[in-house]
Every structure is written in structure tokens, then in C-alpha cells.
N, C-alpha and C positions, 0 to 999 in steps of 0.2 A: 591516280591521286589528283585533286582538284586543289586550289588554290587555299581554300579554307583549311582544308587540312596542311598543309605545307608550311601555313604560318607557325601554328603552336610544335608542328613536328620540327622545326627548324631552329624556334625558338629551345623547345626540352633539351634538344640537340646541343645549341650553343650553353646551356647553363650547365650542363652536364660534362662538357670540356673544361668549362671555365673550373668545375669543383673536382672534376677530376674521380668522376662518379662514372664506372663502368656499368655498361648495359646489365650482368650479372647482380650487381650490387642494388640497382635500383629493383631490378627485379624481386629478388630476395625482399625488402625492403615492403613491396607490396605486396608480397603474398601471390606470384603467379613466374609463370615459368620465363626464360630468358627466350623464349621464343615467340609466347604471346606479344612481352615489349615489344620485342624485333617487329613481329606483324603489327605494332600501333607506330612504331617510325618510320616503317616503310610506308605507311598508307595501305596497307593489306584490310587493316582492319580499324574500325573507331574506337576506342574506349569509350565506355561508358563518363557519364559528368562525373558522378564519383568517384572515377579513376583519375583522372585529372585534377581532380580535387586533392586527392590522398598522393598525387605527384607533385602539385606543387608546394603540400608543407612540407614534404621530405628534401625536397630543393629549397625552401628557406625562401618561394617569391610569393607573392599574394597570384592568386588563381588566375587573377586578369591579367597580368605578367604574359603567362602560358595560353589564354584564351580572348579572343576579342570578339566583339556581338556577332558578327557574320561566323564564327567559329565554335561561339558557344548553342548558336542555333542548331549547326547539324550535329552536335553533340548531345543536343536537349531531343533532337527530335529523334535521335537513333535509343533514347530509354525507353521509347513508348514502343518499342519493336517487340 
């Protein structure tokens, strides 16, 4: 896991405690298994932008909140894959 991803995984992380929203719950929430999540907090895996998109209205922060320009890049560039 590299620093870009660390930021918003840290970040989901911290908002996610603060609401009191388990891994299970968000999961459900997007429509994918509690083990995909798992692989996008660990850094196993990126989500797509519109995953993080559809994560952070379900958290209630504006997407930049969760994403910043160095972060939104390897996120933009992992759609063209």
C-alpha cells in the first residue's frame, strides 16, 4: 500500500468510527461483499471513483473529504484499466 492510498483508507476509517458504521453495514449499503470493502481498506485493492463516490454520500462527507488530487489520480487512472 502506498501513501495515496493510505490517505483516504485512513480517512473512510476514521469517519466510519466516528458514525459507528461497521465494515458489514457499509458493505451492504454498496451493494458488494464485506470482503471486497475489506480488500479496499487494506490496500489489497482500489476502488473504482464511483466507488468512492457512492462511499462518501453514504458517510454524509463531500468526496474530497475522502479523496485528495494525489489520490484522486490513482483512482482515475485505475478506471481506464
Amino acid at each position: 500500500m502506498d501513501d495515496n492510498n493510505d490517505k483516504w483508507i485512513d480517512e473512510t476509517k476514521r469517519i466510519m468510527r466516528e458514525r459507528k458504521i461497521t465494515q458489514q453495514e457499509l458493505a451492504d449499503r454498496l451493494g458488494i461483499t464485506r470482503g471486497a470493502l475489506g480488500h479496499w481498506l487494506t490496500g489489497k485493492r482500489i476502488p473504482r471513483y464511483e466507488s468512492i463516490c457512492a462511499m462518501s454520500r453514504i458517510l454524509g462527507v463531500p468526496v474530497t473529504q475522502l479523496t485528495e488530487p494525489d489520490v484522486s489520480h490513482a483512482v482515475i487512472k485505475r478506471i481506464g484499466d
